[in-house]
TORMARZA-585019 format. One record per residue (C-alpha): residue in three letters; x, y, z. Coordinates in Angstrom, 3 decimals. Layout:
BEGIN
PT  residuo      east     north        up
PT      ALA         X         Y         Z
...
//
This chain:
BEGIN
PT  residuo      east     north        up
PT      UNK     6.852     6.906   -17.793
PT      UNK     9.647     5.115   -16.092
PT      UNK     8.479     3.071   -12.699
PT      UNK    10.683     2.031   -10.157
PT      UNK    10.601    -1.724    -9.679
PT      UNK     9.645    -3.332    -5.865
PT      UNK    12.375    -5.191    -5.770
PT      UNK    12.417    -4.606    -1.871
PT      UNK     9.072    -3.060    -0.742
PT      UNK     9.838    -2.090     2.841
PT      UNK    12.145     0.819     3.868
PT      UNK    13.139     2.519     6.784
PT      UNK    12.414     6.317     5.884
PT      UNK    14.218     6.267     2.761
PT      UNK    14.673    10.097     1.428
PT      UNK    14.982    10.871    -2.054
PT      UNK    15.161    14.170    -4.281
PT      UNK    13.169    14.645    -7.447
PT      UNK    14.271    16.899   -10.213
PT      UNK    11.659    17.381   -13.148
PT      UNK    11.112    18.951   -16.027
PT      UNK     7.672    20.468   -16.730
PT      UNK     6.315    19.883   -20.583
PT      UNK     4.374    23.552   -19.794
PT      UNK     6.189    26.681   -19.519
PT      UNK     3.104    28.029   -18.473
PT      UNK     2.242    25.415   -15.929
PT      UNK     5.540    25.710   -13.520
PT      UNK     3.558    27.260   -10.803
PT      UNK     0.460    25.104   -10.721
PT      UNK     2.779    22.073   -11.197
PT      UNK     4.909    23.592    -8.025
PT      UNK     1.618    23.989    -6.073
PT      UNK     0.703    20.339    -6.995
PT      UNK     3.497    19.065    -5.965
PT      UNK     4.064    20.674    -2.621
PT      UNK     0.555    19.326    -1.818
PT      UNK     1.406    15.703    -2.746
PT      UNK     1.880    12.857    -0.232
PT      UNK     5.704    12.211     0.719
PT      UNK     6.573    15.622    -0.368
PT      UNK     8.596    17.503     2.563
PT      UNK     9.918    20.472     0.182
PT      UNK     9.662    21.514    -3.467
PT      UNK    10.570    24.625    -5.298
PT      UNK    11.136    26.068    -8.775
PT      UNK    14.463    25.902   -10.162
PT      UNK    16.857    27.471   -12.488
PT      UNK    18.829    24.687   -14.385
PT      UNK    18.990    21.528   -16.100
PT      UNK    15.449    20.583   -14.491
PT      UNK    12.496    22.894   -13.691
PT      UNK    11.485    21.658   -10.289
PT      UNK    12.983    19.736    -7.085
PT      UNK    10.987    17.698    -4.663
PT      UNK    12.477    16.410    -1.603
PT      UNK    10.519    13.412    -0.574
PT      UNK    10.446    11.088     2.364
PT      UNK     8.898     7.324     2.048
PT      UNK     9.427     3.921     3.294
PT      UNK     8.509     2.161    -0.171
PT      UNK     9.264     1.939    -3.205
PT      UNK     5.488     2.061    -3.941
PT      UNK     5.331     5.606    -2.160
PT      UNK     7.951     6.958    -4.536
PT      UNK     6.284     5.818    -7.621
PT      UNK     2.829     7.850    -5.978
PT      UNK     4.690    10.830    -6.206
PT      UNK     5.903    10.531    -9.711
PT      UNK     2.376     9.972   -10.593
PT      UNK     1.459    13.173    -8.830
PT      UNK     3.911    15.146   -10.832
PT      UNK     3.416    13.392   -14.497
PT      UNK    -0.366    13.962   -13.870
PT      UNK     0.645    17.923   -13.035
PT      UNK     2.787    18.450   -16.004
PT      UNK     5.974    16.727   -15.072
PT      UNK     7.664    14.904   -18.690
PT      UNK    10.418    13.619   -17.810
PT      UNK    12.589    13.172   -14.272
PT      UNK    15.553    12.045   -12.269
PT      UNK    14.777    10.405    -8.906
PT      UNK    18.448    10.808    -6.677
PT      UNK    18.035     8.327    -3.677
PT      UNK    20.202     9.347    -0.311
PT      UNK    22.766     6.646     0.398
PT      UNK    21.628     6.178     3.963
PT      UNK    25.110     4.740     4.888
PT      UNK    27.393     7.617     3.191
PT      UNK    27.112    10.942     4.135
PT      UNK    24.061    12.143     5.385
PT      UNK    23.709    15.476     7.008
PT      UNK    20.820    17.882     7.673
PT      UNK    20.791    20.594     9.999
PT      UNK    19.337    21.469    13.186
PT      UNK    17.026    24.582    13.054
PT      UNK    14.823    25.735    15.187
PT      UNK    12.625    27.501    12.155
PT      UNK    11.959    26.175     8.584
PT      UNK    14.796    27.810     6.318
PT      UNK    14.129    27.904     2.538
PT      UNK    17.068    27.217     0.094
PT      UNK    18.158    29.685    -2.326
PT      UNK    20.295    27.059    -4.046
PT      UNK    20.942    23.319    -4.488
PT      UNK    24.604    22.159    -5.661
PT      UNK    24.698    18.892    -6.992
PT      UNK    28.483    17.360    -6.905
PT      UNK    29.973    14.367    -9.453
PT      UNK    33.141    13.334    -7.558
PT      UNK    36.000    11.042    -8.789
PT      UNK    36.247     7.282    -7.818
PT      UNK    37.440     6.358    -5.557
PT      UNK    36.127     9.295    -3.059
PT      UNK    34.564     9.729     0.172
PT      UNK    32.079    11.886     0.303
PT      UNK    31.045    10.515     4.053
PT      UNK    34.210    11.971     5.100
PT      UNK    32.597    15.817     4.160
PT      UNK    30.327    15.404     6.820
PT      UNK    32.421    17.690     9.322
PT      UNK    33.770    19.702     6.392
PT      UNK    30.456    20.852     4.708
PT      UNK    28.953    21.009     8.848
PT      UNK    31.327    24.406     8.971
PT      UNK    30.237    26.307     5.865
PT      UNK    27.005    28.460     8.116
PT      UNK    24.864    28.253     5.072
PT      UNK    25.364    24.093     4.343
PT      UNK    21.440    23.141     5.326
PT      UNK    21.411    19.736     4.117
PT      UNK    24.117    17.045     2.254
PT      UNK    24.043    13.891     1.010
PT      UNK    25.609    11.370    -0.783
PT      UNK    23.279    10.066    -3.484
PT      UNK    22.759     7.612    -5.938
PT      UNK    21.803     8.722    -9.311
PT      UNK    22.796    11.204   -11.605
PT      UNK    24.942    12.622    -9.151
PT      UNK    27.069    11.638    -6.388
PT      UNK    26.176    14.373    -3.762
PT      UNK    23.472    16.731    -3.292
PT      UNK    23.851    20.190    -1.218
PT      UNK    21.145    22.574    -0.269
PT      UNK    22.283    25.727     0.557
PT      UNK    20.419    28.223     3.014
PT      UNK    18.391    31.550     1.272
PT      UNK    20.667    33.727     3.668
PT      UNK    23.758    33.393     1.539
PT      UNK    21.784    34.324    -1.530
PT      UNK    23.462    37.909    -1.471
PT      UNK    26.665    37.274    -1.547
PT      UNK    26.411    32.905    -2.836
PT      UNK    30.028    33.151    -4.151
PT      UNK    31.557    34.285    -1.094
PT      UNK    29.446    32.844     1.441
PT      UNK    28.908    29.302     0.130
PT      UNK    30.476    28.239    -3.328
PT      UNK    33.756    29.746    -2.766
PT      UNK    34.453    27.370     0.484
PT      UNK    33.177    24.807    -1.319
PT      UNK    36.150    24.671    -3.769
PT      UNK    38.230    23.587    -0.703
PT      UNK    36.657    20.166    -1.291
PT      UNK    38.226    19.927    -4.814
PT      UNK    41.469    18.271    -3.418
PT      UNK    39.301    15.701    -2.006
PT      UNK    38.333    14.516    -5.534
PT      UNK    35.480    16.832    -6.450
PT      UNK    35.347    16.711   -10.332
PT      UNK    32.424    19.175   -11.070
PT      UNK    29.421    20.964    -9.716
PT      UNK    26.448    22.140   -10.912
PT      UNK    24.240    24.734    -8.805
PT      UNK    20.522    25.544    -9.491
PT      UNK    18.582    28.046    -8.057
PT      UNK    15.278    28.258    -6.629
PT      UNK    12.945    30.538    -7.633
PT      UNK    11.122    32.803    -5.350
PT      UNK     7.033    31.676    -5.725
//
């Protein structure tokens, strides 16, 4: 199991998302429910993709972040990414006045040198954007994308987002959650 070293122990808020892969086919929905119960965790759902399951989590150490990958190795979790949000790049989440859940999370590599802060406004005009952030990690940015568009995803998300391809997006890869 991979730890995150303390090099600096105190954050302000720091959010992070969690994609893992669960060792039990069988286990994915005990594993969600352990997970969505676990300390830090604001949102988690089943996915369809390169990882079984997403956690977004909010701590202020590093220690906290390494409690929650405890929780999920304990609840069937092998092996995961943790995808920090660059605080200083873009970092957008919107206003609702009820919880939405996400049908969808697109996770963007972009070329260097880019500027994904400069999406902000961009991604702020596609209805179904929920959340985006620049991260550090496997990928550059991470998307959430609202359940409404779920009918028509193509249309009424993924197809506006090609517009962001002449601003040096180099590939995307979208994984859906699974209703639980």
């Amino acid at each position: 199991m991979k730890r995150l070293k303390a090099t600096e122990s105190k954050f302000k808020n720091v959010k992070a998302f969690i994609l893992g892969t669960v060792g039990n086919r069988g286990a994915l929905i005990e594993c969600l429910q352990a997970t969505r119960q676990a300390q830090f965790v604001k949102e988690a759902y089943l996915i369809f993709g390169t990882a079984d399951l997403i956690a977004k989590i909010e701590v202020k150490t590093i220690e906290q972040i390494n409690t929650v990958l405890d929780t999920l190795y304990q609840n069937g979790v092998v092996d995961t990414n943790t995808l920090i949000v660059n605080e200083a790049g873009l970092n957008y989440e919107r206003t609702l006045t009820a919880p939405k859940r996400k049908c969808a999370y697109t996770f963007i590599k972009i070329r260097r040198p880019a500027a994904p802060r400069l999406w902000d406004r961009f991604l702020q005009r596609i209805e179904h954007v929920l959340e985006a952030y620049e991260i550090f990690g496997i990928y550059d940015v991470i998307v959430g994308v609202s359940e409404d568009a779920k009918s028509d995803y193509f249309n009424s998300f993924f197809r506006k987002l090609w517009l962001l391809t002449e601003i040096n997006m180099n590939s995307t890869t979208t994984m859906f959650t699974v209703d639980v």
